[in-house]
Each structure stands twice: as C-alpha cells, then as structure tokens.
C-alpha positions as CSV (number, residue, x, y, z in Angstrom):
1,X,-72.9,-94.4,58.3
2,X,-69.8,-93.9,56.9
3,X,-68.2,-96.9,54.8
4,X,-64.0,-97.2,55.3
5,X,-63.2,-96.0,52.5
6,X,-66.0,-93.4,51.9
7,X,-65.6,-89.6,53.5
8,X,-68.0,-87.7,55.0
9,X,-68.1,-85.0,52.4
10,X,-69.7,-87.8,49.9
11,X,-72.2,-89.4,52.0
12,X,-75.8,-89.1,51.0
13,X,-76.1,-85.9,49.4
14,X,-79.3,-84.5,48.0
15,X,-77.8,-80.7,46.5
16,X,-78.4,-81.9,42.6
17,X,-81.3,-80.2,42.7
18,X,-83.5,-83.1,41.5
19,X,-84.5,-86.4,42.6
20,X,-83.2,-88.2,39.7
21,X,-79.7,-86.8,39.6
22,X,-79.2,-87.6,43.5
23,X,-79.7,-91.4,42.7
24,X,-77.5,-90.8,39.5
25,X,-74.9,-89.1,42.1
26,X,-74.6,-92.1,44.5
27,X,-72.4,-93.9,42.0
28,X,-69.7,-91.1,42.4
29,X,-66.6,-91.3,43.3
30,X,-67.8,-94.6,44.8
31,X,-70.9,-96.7,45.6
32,X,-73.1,-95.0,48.1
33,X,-76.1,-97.2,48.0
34,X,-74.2,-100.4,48.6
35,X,-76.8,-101.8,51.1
36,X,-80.1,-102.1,51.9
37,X,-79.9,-100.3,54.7
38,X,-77.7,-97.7,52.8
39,X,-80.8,-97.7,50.4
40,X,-83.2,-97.2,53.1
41,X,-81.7,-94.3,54.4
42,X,-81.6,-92.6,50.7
43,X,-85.1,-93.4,50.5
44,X,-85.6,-91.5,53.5
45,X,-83.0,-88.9,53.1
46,X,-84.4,-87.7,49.6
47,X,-87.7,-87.4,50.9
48,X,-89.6,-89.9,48.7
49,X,-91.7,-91.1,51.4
50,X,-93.1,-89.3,54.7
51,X,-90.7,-89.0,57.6
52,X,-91.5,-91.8,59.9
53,X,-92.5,-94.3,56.7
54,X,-91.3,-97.9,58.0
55,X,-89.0,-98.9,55.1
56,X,-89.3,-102.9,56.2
57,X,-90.1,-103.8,53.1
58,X,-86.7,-102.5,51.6
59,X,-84.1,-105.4,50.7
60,X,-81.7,-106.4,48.2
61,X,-84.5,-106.8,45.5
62,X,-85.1,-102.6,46.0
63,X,-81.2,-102.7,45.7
64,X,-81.1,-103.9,42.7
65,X,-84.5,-102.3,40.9
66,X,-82.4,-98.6,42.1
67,X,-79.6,-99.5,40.7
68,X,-81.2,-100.4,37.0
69,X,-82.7,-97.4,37.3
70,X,-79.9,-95.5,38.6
71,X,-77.6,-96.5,35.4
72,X,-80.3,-95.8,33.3
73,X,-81.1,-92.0,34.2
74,X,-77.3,-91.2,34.0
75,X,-77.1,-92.7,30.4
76,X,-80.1,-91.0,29.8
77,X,-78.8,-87.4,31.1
78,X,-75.2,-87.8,29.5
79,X,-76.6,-88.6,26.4
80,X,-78.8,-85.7,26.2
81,X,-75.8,-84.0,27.6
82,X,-73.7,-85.2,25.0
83,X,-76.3,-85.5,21.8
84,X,-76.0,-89.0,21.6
85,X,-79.6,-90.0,22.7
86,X,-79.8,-93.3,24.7
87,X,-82.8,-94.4,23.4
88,X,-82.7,-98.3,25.6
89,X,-82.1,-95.8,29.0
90,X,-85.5,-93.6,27.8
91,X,-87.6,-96.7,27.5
92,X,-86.5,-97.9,30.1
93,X,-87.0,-94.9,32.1
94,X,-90.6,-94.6,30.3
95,X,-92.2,-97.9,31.4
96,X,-90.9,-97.2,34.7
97,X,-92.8,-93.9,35.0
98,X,-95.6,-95.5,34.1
99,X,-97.0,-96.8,37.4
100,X,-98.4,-94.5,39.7
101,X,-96.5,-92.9,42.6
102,X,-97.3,-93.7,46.0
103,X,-100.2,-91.4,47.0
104,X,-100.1,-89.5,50.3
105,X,-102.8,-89.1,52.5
106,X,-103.0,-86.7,55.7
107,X,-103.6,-88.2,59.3
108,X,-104.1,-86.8,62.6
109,X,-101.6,-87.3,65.1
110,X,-102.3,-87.5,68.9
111,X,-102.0,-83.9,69.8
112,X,-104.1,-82.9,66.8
113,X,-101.8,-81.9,64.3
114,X,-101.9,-83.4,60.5
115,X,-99.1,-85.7,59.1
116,X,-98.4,-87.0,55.4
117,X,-98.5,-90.7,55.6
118,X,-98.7,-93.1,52.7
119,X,-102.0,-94.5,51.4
120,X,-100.9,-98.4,51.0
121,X,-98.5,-100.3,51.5
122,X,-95.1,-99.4,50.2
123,X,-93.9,-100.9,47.0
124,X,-90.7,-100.3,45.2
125,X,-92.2,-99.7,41.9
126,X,-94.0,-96.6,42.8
127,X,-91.0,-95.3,44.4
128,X,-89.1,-96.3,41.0
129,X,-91.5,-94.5,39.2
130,X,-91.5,-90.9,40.8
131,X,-88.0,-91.5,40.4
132,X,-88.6,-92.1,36.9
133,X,-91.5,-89.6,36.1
134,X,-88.6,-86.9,37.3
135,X,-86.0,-88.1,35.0
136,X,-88.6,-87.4,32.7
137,X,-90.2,-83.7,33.4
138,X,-86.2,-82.5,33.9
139,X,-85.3,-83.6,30.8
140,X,-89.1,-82.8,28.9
141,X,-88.9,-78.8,30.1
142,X,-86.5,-77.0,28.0
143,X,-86.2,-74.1,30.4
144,X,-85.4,-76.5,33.2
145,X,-83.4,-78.8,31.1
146,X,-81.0,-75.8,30.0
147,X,-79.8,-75.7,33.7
148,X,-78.5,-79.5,34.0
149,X,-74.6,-78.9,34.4
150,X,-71.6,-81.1,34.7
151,X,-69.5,-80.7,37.8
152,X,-65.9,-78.7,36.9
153,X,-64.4,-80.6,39.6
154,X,-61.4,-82.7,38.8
155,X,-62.6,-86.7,37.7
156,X,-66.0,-85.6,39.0
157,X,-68.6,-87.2,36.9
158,X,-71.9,-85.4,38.8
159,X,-74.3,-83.2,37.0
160,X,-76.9,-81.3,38.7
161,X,-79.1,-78.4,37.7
162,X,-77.6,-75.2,38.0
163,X,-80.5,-73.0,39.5
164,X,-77.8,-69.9,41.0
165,X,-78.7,-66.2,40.3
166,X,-76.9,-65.9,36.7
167,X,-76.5,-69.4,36.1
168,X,-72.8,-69.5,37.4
169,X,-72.3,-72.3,39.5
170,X,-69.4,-74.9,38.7
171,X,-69.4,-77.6,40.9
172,X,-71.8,-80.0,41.9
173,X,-70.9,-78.9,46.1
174,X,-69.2,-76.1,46.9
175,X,-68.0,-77.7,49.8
176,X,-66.8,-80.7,48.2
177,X,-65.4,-80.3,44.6
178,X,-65.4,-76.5,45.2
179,X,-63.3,-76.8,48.0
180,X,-60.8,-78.9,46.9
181,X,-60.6,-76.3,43.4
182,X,-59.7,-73.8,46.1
183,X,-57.5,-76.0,47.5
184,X,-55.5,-77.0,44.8
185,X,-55.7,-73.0,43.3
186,X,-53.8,-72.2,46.4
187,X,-51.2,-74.7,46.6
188,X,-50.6,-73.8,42.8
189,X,-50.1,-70.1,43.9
190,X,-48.0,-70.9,46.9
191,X,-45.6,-73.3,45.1
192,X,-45.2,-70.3,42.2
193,X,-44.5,-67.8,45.3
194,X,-41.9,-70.2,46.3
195,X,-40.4,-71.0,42.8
C-alpha cells in the first residue's frame, strides 16, 4: 500500500484517538489519501462502515468531498487550538453534520451468528457527516476537548487527544515521532560523549 516516497511508519494510522483527527492526520508529512482506492481503504480502516461493506461506490468525487472536509476540521481544531476561531471551517463542518449517519442494521450470517451491515445503500454524505458530527462532540465537550494535544515531534503538525494516565503523552505515535525523539536524544548524547 505503500506509495514511493511514503514509509510504513505513516501509512493509515488511526492512534489520534478520534475519527476526525485521523482524516485531519492523513495530510501529514504527506498525502495519504491520494486515491480512491487509498480512500477506500481509510474508510475501511477507521471503521466507519461494517467490515465487509463493498466500497464500489467510492471514486474521485468521495476524494474530493474528504478532502473539503479534511481541511476544514484541521482549521477548525487549530483555531480552537490557537484561539483564533475559524468560523467558515465550523459552518462548514455544521451543515455537514447535518445529514444523518449511515444506520446499521444486524443480519444473520450462514452459521447463525449476527453481523452489522448497513441499512441502504452507501452514500458519501452520511459518511461525511459522522465524520463531521465528531468534529463536532470533540470540540463541544470541554472535558474531552481539554485533551486535544499537538504532537512535540519535530515539523510534526498532528494533534490527537491525549487520553494517557496523567495526561502525559507528547507525541502523536510513540513509535513514530517518539522514536525518532529517542533517536535524535541519543545521537545528541553520543556526539557530547565524543566531543
């Protein structure tokens, strides 16, 4: 799945915590959902429809509706962020939420057991709009709202909410941008140990 310039470290992550900040994280450090098919598998990936959910329907129209909404949420975040409200993001954002998310429905499968499936056909504006409705209980709860965090990492532009026993987590991965902090701490000692 990997792109040529793209390493596996950054490919379709979901460890923001939220559904709206993983689509606001596939812009960083470069374009993740570059594709339909790319777009497809985030759909599937960040569990916004059933596993198994054909995702047919998905083209360059979808591409293009997530990416709106995509720079929208992370105006919308880093102004809050920041204090400088983004009022064109919100109600944008707002009439977005505003249609209904698809609605499940559970079905029997051949040996018995129940399955989510979708009720209806899938349509790109109810998927837009869950994504949507959670850009807009994250930011609409203070107490969850006081955990959105910027990534420490170096040029690392992700936020995500911080939901660690005592609130002390820095980096948006641990394995990605906390590594390479590790890293780069340990070269930093090694080079004064050799100066």
């Amino acid at each position: 799945m990997a792109s040529g310039t793209a390493t596996a470290s950054y490919e379709m992550r979901f460890d923001s915590g939220r559904i709206c900040l993983d689509l606001a994280a596939t812009s960083h450090p470069e374009e993740r959902l570059c594709s339909a098919e790319r777009l497809r598998a985030w759909i599937a990936g960040s569990g916004l429809v059933p596993v198994g959910t054909p995702l047919a329907a998905v083209d360059g129209t979808w591409l293009l509706a997530f990416h709106e909404l995509r720079g929208h949420i992370a105006r919308l975040v880093a102004g809050e962020l920041d204090g400088r409200p983004a009022d064109a993001a919100l109600a944008r954002v707002n009439s977005l939420a505003v249609h209904a998310p698809p609605a499940p429905r559970a079905v029997r499968t051949d040996d018995g057991m129940l399955m989510r499936r979708l009720h209806g056909p899938l349509r790109c504006a109810d998927l837009l709009a869950t994504v949507a409705r959670d850009t807009v209980e994250l930011l609409t709860d203070p107490v969850v709202r006081a955990g959105l965090r910027r990534c420490e990492g170096d040029n690392c532009a992700i936020v995500y909410l911080d939901t660690s026993r005592g609130r002390r987590r820095r980096w948006c991965s641990s394995e990605v941008c906390g590594n390479r902090e590790r890293v780069a701490r340990h070269r930093r000692r090694a080079a004064l140990a050799r100066a």
